[in-house]
OpenMM code with the backbone's topology and positions (N, CA, C; nanometers):
from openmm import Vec3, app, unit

residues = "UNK UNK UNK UNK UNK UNK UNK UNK UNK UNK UNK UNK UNK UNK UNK UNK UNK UNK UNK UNK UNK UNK UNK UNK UNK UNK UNK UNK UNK UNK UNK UNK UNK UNK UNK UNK UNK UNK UNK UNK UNK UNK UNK UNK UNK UNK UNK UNK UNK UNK UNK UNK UNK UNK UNK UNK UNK UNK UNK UNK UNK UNK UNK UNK UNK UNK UNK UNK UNK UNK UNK UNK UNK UNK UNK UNK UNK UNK UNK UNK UNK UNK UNK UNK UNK UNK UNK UNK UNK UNK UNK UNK UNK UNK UNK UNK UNK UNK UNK UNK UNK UNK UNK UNK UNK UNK UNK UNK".split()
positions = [
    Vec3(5.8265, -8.8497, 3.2701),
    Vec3(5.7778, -8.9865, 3.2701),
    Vec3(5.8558, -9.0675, 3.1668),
    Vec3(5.8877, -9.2373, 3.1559),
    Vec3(5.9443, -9.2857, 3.0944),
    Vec3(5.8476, -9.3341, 2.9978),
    Vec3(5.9178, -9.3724, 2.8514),
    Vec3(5.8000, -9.4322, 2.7464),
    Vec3(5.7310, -9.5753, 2.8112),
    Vec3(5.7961, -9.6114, 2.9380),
    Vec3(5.7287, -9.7369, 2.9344),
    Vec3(5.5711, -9.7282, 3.0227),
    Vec3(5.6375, -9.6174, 3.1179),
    Vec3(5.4979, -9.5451, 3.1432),
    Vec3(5.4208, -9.4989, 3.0628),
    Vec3(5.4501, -9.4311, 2.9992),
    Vec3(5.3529, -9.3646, 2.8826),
    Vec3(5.3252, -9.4677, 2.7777),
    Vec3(5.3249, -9.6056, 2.7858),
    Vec3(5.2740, -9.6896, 2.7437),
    Vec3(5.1773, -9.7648, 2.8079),
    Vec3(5.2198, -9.7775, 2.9051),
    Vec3(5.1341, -9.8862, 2.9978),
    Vec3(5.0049, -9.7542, 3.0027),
    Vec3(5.0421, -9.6403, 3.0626),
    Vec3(4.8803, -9.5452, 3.0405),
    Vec3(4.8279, -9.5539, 2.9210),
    Vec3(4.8784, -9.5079, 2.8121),
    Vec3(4.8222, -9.5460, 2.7016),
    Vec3(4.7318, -9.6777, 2.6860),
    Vec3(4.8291, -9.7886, 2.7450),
    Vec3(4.7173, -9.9130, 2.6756),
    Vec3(4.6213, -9.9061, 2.7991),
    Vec3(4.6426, -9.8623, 2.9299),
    Vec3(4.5061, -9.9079, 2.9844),
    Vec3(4.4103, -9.8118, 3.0044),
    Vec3(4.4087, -9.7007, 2.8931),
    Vec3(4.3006, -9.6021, 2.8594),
    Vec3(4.1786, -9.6503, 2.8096),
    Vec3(4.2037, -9.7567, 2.7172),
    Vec3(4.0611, -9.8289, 2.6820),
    Vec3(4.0200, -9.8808, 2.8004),
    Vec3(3.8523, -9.9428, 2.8207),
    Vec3(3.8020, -9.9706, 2.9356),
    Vec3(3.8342, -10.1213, 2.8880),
    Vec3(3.8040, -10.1796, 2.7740),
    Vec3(3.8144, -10.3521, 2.7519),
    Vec3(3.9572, -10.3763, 2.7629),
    Vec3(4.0329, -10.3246, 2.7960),
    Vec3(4.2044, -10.3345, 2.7825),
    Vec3(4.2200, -10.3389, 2.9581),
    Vec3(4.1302, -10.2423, 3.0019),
    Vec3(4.1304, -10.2692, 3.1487),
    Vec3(4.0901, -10.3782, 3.2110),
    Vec3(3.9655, -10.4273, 3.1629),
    Vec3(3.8529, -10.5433, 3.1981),
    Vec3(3.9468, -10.6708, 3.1908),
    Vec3(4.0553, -10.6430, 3.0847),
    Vec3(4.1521, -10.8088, 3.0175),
    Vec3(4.2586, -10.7833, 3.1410),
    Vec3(4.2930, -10.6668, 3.1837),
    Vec3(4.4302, -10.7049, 3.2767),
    Vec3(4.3288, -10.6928, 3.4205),
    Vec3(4.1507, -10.6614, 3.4690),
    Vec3(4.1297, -10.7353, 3.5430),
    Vec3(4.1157, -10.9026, 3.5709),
    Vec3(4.0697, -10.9772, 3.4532),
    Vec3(4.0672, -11.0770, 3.4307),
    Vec3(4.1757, -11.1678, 3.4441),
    Vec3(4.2936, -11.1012, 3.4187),
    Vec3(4.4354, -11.1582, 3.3844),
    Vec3(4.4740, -11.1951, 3.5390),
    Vec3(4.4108, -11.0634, 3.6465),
    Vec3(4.4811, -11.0616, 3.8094),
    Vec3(4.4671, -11.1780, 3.8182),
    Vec3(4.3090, -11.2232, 3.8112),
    Vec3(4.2706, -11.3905, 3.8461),
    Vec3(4.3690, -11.5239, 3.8028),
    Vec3(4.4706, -11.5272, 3.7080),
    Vec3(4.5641, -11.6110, 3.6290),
    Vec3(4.5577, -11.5892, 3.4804),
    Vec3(4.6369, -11.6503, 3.4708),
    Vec3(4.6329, -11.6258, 3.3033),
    Vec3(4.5204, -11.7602, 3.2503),
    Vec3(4.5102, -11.7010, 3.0911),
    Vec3(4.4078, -11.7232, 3.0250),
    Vec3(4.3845, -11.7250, 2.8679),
    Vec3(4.3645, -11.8212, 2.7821),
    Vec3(4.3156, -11.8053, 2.6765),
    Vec3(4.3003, -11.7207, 2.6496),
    Vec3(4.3618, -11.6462, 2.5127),
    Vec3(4.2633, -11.5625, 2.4328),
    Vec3(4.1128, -11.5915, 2.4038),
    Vec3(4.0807, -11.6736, 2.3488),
    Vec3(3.9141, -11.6848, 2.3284),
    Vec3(3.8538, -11.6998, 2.4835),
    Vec3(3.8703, -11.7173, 2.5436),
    Vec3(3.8185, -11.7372, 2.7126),
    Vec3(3.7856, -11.5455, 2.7268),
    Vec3(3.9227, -11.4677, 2.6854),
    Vec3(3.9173, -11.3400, 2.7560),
    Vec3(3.7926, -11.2831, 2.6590),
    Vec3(3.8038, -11.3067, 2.5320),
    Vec3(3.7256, -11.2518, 2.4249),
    Vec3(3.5480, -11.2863, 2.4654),
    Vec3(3.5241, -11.3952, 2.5307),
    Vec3(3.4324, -11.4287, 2.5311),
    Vec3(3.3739, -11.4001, 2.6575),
    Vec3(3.4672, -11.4099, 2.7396),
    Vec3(3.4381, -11.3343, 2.8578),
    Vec3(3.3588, -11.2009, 2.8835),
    Vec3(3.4559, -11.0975, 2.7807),
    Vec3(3.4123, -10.9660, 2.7350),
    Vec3(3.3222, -10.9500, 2.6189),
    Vec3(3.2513, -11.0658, 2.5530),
    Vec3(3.2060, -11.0567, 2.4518),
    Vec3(3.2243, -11.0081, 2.3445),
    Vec3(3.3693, -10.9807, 2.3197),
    Vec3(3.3885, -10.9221, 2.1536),
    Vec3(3.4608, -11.0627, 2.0926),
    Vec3(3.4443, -11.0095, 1.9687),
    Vec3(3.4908, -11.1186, 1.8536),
    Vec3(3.6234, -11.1275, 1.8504),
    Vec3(3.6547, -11.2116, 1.8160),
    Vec3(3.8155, -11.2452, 1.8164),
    Vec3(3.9181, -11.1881, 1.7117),
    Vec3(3.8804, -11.1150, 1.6406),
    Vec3(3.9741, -10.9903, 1.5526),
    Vec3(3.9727, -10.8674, 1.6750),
    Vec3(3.8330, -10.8406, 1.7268),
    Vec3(3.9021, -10.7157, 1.8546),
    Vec3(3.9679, -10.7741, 1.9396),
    Vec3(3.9335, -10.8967, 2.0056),
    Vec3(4.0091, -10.9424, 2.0836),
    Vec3(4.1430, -10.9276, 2.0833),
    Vec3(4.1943, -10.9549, 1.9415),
    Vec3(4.3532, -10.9617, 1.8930),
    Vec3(4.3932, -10.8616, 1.9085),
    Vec3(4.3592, -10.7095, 1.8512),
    Vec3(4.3557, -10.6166, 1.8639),
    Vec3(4.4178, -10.5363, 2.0200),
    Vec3(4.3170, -10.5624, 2.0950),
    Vec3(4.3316, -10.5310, 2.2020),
    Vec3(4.4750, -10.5903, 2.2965),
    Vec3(4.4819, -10.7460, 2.2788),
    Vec3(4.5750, -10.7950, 2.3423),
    Vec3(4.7442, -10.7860, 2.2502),
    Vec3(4.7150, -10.7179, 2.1700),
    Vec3(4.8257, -10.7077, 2.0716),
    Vec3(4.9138, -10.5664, 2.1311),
    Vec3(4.8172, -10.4755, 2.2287),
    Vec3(4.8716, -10.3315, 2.2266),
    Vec3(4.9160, -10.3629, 2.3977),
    Vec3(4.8201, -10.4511, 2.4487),
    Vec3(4.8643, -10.4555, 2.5646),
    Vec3(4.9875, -10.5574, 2.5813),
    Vec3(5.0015, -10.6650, 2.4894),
    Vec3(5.1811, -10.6957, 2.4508),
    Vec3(5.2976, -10.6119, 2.4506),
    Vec3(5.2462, -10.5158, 2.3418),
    Vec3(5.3398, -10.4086, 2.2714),
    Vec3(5.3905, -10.3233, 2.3994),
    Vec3(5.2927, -10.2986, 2.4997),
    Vec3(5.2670, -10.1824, 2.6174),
    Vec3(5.3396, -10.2738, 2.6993),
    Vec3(5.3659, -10.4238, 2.7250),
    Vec3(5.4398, -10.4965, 2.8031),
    Vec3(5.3611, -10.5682, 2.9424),
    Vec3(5.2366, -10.5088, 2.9284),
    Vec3(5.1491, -10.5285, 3.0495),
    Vec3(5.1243, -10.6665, 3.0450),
    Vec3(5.1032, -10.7604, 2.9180),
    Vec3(5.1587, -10.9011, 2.9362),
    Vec3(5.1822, -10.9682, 2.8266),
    Vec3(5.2417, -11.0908, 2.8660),
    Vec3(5.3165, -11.1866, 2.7732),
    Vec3(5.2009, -11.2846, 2.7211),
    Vec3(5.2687, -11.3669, 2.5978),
    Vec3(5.2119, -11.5137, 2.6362),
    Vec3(5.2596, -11.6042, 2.5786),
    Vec3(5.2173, -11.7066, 2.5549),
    Vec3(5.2747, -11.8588, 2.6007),
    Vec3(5.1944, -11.9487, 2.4978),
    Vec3(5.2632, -12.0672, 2.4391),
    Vec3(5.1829, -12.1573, 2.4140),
    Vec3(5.2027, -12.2760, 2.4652),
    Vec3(5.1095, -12.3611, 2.5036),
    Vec3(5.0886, -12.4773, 2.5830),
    Vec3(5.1808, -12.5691, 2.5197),
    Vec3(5.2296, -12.6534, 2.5810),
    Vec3(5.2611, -12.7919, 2.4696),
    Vec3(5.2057, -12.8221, 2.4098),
    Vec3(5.0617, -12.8624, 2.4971),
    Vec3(4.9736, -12.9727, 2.4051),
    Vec3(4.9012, -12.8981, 2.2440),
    Vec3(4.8876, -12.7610, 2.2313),
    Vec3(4.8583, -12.7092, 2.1270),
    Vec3(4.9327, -12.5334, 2.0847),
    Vec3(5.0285, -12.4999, 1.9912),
    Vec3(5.0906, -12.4743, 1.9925),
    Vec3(5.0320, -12.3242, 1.8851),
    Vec3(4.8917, -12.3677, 1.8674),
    Vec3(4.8125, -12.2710, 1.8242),
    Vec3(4.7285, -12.1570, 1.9121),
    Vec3(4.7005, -12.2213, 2.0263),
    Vec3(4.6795, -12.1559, 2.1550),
    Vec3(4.8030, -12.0523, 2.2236),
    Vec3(4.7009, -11.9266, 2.2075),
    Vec3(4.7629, -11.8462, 2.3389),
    Vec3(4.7492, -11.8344, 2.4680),
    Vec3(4.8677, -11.8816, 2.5374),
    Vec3(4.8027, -11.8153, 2.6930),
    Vec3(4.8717, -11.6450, 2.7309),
    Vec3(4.7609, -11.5971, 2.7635),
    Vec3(4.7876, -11.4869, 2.8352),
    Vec3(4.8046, -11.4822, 3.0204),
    Vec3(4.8807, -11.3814, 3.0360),
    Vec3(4.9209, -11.3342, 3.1326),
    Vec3(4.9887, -11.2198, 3.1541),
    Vec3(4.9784, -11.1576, 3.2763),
    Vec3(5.0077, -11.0469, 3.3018),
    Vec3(5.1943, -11.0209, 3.4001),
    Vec3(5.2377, -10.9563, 3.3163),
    Vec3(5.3595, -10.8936, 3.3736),
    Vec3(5.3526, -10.8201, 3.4847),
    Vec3(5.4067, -10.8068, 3.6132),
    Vec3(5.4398, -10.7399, 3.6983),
    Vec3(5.4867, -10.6100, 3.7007),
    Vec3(5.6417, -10.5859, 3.6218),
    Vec3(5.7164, -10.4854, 3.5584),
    Vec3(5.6261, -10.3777, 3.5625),
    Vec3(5.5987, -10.3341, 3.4339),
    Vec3(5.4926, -10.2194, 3.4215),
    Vec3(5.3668, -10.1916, 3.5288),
    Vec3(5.3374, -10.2786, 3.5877),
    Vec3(5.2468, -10.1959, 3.7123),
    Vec3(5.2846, -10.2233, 3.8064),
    Vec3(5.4295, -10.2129, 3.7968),
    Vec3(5.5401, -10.1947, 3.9565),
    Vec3(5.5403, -10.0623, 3.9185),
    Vec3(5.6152, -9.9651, 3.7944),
    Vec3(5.6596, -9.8905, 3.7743),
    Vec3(5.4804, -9.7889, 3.7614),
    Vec3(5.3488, -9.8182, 3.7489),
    Vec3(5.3391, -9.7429, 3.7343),
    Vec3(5.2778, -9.7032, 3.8717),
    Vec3(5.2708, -9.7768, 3.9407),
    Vec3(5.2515, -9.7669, 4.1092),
    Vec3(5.2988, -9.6940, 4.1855),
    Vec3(5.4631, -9.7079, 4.1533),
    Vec3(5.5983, -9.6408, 4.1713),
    Vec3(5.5285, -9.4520, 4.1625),
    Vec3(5.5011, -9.4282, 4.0315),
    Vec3(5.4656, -9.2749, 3.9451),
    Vec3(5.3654, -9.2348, 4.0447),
    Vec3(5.2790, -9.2986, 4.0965),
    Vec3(5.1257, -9.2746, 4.1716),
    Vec3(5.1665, -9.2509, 4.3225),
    Vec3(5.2417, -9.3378, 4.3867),
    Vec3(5.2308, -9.3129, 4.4998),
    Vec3(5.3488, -9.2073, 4.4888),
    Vec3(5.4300, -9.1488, 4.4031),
    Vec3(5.5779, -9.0400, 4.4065),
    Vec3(5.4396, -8.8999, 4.3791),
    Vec3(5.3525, -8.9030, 4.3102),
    Vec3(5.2674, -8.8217, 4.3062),
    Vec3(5.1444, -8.8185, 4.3951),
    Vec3(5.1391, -8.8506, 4.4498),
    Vec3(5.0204, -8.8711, 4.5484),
    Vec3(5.1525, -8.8238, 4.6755),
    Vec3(5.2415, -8.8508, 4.6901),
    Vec3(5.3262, -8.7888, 4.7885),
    Vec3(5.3733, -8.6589, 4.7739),
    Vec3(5.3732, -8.6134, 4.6719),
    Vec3(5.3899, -8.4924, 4.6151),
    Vec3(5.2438, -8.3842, 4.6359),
    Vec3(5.1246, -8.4340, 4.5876),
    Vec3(5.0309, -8.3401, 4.6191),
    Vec3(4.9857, -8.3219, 4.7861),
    Vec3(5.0344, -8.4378, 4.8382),
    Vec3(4.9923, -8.4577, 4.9743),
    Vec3(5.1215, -8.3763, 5.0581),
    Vec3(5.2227, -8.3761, 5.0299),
    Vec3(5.2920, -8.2415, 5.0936),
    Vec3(5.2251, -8.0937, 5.0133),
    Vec3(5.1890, -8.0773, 4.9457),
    Vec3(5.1525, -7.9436, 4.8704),
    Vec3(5.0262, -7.8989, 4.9707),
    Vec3(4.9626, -8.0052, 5.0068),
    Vec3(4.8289, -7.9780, 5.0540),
    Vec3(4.8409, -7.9319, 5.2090),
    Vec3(4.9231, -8.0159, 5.2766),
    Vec3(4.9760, -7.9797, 5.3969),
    Vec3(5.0339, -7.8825, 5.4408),
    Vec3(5.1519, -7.8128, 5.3502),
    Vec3(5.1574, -7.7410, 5.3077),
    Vec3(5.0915, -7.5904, 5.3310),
    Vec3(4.9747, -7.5996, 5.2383),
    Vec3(4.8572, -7.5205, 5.2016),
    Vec3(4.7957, -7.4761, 5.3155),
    Vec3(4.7528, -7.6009, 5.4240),
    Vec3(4.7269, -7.6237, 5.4713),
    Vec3(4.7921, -7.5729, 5.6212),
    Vec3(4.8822, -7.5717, 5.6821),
    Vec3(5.0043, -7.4950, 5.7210),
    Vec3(4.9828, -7.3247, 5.7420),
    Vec3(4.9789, -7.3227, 5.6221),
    Vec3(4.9965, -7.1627, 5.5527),
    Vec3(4.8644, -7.0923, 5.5890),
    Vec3(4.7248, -7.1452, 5.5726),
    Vec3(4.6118, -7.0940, 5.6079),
    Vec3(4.6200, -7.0864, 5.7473),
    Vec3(4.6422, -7.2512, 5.8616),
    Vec3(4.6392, -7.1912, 5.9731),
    Vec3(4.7297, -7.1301, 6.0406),
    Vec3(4.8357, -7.0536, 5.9593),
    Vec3(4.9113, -6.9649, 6.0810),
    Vec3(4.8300, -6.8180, 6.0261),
    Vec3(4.7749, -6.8134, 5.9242),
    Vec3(4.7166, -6.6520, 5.9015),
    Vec3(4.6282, -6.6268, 5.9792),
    Vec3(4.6444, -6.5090, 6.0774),
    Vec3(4.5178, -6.4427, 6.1335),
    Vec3(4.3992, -6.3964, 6.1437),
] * unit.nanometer
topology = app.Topology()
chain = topology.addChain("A")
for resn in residues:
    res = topology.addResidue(resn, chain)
    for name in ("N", "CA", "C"):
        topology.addAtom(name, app.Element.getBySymbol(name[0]), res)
């Protein structure tokens, strides 16, 4: 596996890290919108969206009009690639099984 995989799993092992890149599918979004959404305070909030930066799962942005505001959003990249890993393994156990499968019904 590549580190960028083994990042993107990493960050979406937490469940509130999951809940922010469901939220994110819908468009991007304020930090305090996502925080409040999920109800944590805005030091976890940071927290959380700081690893899922780092992990690449998304970017963000500041508006013109206020330059103190984050917008979040979600990158494509990393859950192309980790889609990519799932369905190369899910094709992999699914010949194994067939396979298996094969092998039982030719035995007598």
């Amino acid at each position: 596996m590549s580190p960028s995989l083994d990042r993107t799993l990493s960050a979406l092992a937490d469940p509130y890290r999951r809940q922010v890149v469901e939220l994110l599918r819908q468009g991007p979004r304020p930090a305090g919108e996502l925080a409040r959404a999920l109800g944590l305070s805005a030091p976890a909030m940071s927290r959380h969206l700081k690893t899922l930066r780092e992990s690449g799962l998304v970017e963000d942005s500041h508006p013109g009009f206020d330059a103190r505001v984050r917008i979040y959003a979600l990158r494509h990249e990393p859950m192309s690639e980790l889609m990519t890993w799932l369905q190369e393994s899910e094709a992999l156990w699914s010949d194994q099984l067939q396979a298996f499968k094969a092998h039982l019904e030719s035995e007598p």
